[in-house]
C-alpha positions as CSV (number, residue, x, y, z in Angstrom):
1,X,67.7,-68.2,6.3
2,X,67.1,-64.8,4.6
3,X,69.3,-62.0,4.4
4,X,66.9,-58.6,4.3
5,X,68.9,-55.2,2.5
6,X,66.7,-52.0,3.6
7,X,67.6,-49.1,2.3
8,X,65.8,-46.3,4.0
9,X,65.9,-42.4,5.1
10,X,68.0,-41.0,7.4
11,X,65.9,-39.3,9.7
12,X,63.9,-42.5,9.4
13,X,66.7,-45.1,10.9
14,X,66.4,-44.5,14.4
15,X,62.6,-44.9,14.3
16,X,63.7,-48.7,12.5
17,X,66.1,-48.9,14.9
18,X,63.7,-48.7,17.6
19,X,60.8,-51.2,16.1
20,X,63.6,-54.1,15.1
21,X,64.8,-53.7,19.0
22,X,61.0,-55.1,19.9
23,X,61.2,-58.1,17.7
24,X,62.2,-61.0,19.7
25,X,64.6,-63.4,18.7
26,X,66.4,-60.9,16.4
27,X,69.8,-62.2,15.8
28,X,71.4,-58.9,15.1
29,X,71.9,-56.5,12.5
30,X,74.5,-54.0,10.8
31,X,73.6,-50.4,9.7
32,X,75.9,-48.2,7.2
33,X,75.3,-44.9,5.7
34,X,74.9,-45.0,1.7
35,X,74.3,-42.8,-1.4
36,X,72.7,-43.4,-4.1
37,X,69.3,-42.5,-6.5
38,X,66.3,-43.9,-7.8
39,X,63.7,-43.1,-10.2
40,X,64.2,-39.5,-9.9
41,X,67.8,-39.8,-10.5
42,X,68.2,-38.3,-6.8
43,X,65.9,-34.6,-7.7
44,X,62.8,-33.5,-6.5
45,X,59.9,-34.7,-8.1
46,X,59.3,-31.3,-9.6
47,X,63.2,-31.0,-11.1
48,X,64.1,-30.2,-14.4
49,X,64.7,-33.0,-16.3
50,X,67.9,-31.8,-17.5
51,X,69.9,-31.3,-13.9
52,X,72.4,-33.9,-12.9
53,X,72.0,-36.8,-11.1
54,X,72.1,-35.8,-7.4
55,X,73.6,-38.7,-5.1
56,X,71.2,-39.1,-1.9
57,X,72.8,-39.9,1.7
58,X,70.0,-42.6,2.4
59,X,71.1,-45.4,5.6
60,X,71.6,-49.6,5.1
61,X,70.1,-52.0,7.5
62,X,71.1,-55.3,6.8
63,X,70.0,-58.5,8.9
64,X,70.2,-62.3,8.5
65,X,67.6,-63.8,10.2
66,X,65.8,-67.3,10.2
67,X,62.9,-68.0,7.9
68,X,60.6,-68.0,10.3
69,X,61.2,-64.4,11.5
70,X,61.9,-62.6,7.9
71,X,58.3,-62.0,7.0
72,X,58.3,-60.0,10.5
73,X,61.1,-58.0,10.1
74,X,59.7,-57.1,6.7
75,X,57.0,-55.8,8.0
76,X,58.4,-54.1,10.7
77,X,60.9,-52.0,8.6
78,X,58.0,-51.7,6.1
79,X,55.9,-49.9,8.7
80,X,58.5,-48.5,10.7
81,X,59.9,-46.6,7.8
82,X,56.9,-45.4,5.8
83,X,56.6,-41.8,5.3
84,X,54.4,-42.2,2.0
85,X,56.6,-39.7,0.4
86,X,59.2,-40.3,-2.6
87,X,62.5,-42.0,-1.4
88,X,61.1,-44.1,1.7
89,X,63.7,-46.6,0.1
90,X,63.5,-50.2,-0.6
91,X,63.5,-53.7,1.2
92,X,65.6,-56.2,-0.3
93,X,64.9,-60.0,0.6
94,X,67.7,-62.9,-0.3
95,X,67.7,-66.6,0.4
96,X,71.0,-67.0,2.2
97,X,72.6,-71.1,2.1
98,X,74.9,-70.9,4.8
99,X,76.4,-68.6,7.3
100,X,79.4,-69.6,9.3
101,X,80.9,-67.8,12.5
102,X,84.7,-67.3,11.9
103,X,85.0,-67.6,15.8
104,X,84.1,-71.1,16.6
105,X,83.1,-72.4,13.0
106,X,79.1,-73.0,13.6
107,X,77.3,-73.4,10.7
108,X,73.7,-72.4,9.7
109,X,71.0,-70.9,12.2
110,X,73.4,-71.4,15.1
111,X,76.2,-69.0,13.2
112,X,73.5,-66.0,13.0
């Protein structure tokens, strides 16, 4: 199993939204709101260098999702997200060992 972190724009999520609805078998997902910077320290590429870090609202997607299916929901966020401009975000992938569903107590694939 792998758990997939995608940090993307805002105006971007429903778009991602939208393309991880088509993929079938998708087990679910959660979304949050975030802030944070990157390599520009959250300014315009064209910012002093001197002006303070600038916290950017970007949005979470997070997903656990077989093995089999993570390399497709990579590539859907991937595309789904691309704006080719700076701050399209990143795409996190994890190996996950075990989930469990607090409901009934599955283990594994069957918990997702």
């Amino acid at each position: 199993m792998k758990e997939i972190k995608a940090i993307v724009q805002p105006f971007m999520l429903e778009k991602v939204l939208d393309a991880l609805r088509g993929v079938e078998d998708l087990p679910g997902l959660t979304v949050s709101e975030v802030r944070g910077f990157g390599r520009t320290r959250g300014r315009a590429a064209d910012a002093a260098a001197e002006s303070p870090v600038e916290y950017v609202k970007k949005s979470k997607v997070e997903l656990v999702v077989p093995d089999a299916l993570a390399e497709k929901v990579v590539r859907v966020i991937e595309e789904s997200a691309h704006t080719g401009n700076i701050g399209d975000g990143k795409i996190f992938v994890h190996q996950v060992d075990e989930v469990i569903r607090i409901r009934t107590g599955e283990r594994g694939e069957a918990a997702i």
